[in-house]
C-alpha positions as CSV (number, residue, x, y, z in Angstrom):
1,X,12.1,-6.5,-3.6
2,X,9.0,-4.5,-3.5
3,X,5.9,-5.8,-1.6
4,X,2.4,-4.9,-2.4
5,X,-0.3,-5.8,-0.2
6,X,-3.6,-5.9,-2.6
7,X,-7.1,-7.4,-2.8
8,X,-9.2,-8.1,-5.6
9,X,-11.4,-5.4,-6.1
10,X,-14.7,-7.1,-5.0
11,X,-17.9,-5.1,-4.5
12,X,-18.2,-5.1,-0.4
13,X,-14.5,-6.2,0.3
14,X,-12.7,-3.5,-1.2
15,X,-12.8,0.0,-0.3
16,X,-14.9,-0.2,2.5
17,X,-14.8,2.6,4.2
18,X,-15.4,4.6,1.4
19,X,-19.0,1.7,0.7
20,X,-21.7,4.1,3.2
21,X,-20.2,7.2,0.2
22,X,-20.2,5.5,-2.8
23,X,-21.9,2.0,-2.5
24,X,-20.0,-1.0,-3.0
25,X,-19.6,-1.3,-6.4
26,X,-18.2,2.1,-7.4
27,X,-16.5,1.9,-4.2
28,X,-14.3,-1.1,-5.6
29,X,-14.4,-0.2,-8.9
30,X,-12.5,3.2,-7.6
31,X,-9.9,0.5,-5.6
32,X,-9.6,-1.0,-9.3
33,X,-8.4,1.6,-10.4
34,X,-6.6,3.8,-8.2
35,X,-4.7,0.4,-7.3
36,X,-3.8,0.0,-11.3
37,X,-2.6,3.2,-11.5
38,X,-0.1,2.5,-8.4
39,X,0.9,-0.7,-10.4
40,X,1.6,1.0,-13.2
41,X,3.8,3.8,-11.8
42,X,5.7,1.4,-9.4
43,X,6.4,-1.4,-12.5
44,X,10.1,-2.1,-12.2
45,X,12.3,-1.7,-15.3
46,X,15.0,-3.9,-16.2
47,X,17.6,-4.8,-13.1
48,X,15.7,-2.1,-10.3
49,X,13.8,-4.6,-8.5
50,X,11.4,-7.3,-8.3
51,X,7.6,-7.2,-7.5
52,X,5.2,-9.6,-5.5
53,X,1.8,-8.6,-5.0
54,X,0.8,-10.5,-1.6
55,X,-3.2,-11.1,-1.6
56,X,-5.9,-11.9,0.6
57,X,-8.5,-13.9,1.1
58,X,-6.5,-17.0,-0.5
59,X,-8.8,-18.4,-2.1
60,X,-8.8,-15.0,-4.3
61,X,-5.5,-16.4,-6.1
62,X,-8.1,-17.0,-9.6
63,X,-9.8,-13.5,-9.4
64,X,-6.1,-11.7,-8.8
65,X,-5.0,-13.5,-11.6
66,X,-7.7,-13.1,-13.8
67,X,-7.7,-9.7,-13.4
68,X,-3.9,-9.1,-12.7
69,X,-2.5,-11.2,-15.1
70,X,1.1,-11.9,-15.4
71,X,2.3,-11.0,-12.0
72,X,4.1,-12.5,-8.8
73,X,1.3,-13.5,-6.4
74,X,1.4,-14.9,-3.0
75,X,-0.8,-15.2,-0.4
76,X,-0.8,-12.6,2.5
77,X,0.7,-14.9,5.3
78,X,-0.8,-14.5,9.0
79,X,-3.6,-13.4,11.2
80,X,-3.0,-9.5,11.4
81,X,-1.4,-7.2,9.9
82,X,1.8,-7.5,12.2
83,X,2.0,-11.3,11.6
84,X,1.6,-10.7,8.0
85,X,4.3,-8.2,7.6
86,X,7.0,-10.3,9.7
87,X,6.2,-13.4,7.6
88,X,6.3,-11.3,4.1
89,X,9.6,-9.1,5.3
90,X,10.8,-12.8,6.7
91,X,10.0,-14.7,3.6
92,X,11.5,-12.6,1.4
93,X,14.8,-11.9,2.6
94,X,14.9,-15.9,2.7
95,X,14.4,-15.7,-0.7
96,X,17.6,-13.5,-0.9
97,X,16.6,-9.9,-1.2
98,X,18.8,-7.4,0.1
99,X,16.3,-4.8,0.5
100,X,12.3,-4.9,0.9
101,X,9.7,-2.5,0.5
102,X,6.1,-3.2,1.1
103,X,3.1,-0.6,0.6
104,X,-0.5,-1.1,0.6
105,X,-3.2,0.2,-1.7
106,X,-5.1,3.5,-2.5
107,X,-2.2,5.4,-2.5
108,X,-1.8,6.5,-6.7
109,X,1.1,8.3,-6.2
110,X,3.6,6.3,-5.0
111,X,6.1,5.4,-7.8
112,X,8.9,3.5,-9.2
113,X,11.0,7.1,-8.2
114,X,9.8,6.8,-4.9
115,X,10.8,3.3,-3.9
116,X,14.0,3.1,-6.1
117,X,14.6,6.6,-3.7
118,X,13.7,4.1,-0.9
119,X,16.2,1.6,-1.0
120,X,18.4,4.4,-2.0
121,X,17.9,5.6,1.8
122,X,18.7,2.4,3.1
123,X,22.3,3.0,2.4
124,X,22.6,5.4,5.2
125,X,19.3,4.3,7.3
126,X,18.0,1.4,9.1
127,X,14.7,2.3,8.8
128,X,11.9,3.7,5.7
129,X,9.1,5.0,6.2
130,X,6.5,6.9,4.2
131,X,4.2,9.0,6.1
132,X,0.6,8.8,5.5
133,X,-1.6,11.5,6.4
134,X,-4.0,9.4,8.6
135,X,-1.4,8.5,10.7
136,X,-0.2,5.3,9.4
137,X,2.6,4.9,6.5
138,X,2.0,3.9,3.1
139,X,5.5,2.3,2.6
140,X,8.5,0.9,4.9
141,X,11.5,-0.5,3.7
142,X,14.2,-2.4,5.5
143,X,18.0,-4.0,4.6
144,X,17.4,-6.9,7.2
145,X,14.8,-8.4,9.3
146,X,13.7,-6.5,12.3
147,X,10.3,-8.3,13.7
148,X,10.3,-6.2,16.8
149,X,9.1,-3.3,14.6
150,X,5.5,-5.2,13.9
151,X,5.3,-6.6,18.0
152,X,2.6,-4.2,19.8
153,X,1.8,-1.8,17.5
154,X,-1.7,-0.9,17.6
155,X,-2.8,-1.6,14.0
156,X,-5.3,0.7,11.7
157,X,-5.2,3.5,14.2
158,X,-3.6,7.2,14.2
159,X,-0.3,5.8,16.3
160,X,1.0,3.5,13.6
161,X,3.9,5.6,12.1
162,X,4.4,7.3,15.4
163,X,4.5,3.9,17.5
164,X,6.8,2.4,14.4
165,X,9.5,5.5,14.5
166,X,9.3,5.4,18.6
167,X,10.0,1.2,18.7
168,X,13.3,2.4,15.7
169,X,14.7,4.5,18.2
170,X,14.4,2.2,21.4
171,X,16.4,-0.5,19.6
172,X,18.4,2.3,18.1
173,X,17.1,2.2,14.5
174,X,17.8,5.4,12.5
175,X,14.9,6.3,10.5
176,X,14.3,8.2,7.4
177,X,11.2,9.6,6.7
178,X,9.4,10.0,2.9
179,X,7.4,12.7,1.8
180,X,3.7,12.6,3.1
181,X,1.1,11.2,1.3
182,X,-2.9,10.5,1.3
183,X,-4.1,6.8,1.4
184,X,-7.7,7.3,-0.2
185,X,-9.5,5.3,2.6
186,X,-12.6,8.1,3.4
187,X,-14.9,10.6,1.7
188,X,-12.9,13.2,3.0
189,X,-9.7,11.2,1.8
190,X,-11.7,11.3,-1.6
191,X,-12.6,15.1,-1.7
192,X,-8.9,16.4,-0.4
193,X,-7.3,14.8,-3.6
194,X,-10.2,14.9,-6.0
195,X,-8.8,17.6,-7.9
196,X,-5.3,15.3,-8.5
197,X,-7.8,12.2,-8.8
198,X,-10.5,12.8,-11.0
199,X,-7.5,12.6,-14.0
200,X,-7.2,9.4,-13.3
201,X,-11.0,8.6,-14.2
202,X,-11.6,10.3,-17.5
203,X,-12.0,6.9,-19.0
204,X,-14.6,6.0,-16.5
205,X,-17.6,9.2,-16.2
206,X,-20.1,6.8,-14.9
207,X,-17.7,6.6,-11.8
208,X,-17.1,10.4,-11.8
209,X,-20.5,11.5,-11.7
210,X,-21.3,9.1,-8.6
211,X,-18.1,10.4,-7.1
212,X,-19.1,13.8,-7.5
213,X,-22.7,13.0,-6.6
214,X,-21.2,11.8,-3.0
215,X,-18.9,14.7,-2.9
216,X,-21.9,17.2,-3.1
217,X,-20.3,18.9,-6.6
């Protein structure tokens, strides 16, 4: 089962980070659709796997829906993101998965490829984990529960993936580690992959031109 933690793409609660740059509507229309491009290159064919998009606030179930469609939703379970992970990892391996991936948003490039080659891994690894250039990963997947992986880890800070990987090995967790790749959180997240992003936007030159007005080009 893949996991995908998103949010509606809501002018001042999506993108933040990237609101001072861009403002907040451009900012979230950019999370709209960067995060539709990821859904479309990680949609599952026939027998691969199974997809749940997990959403927060909960009372965002309508717009998610509305602007989904016809998609798995659940709620995001849990106070932080720790909490939230155990109870999704938890929940569905209850449901009977045999292996779960989660990844959040703003990162394009993740793939169907890339996650089918995730559980692939799992056959001779504990442990998942997609690198993300901030410091953080974009994807982890496991075979069974571990909660102890989400205990203590300082969350949204440069030790995430390194924390993670040292807390595999002290319970003796092999890991396996994915190619590295660039969450667009920032302005300089934006203008190290605007070259492979602005592709992405030739339906949308309104957005470009703001982009490129922020970018100073």
């Amino acid at each position: 089962m893949l996991l995908v933690f998103v949010k509606p793409p809501q002018p001042g609660a999506a993108a933040t980070r990237l609101i001072p740059a861009l403002g907040p509507e451009n900012a979230a229309e950019l999370y709209r659709v960067l995060t539709e491009e990821q859904l479309r290159r990680t949609r599952p064919q026939p027998g691969e796997y199974r997809r749940t998009l997990l959403f927060a606030p909960e009372e965002a179930r309508g717009d998610l829906l509305a602007w989904i469609g016809d998609e798995a939703v659940e709620p995001q379970p849990g106070p932080d993101p720790g909490a939230r992970l155990t109870a999704a990892f938890a929940r569905a391996f209850d449901e009977g998965a045999r292996r779960v991936a989660m990844v959040g948003t703003g990162v394009p490039w993740i793939s169907r490829e890339l996650v089918l080659g995730a559980f692939a891994a799992l056959d001779e690894n504990d442990v998942v984990l997609g690198p993300a250039l901030d410091g953080g990963y974009y994807l982890l997947a496991l075979d069974r529960m571990r909660p102890a992986l989400f205990q203590g880890i300082a969350w949204s800070t440069p030790a995430v993936l390194s924390t993670t990987a040292e807390r595999a090995g002290a319970l003796g967790l092999t890991v396996k580690l994915l190619e590295p790749l660039d969450e667009i959180d920032t302005i300089e997240d934006l203008r190290a992959e605007w070259k492979r992003l602005r592709p992405l936007l030739e339906s949308r030159k309104d957005l470009v031109v703001a982009i490129e007005s922020a970018l100073g080009g």
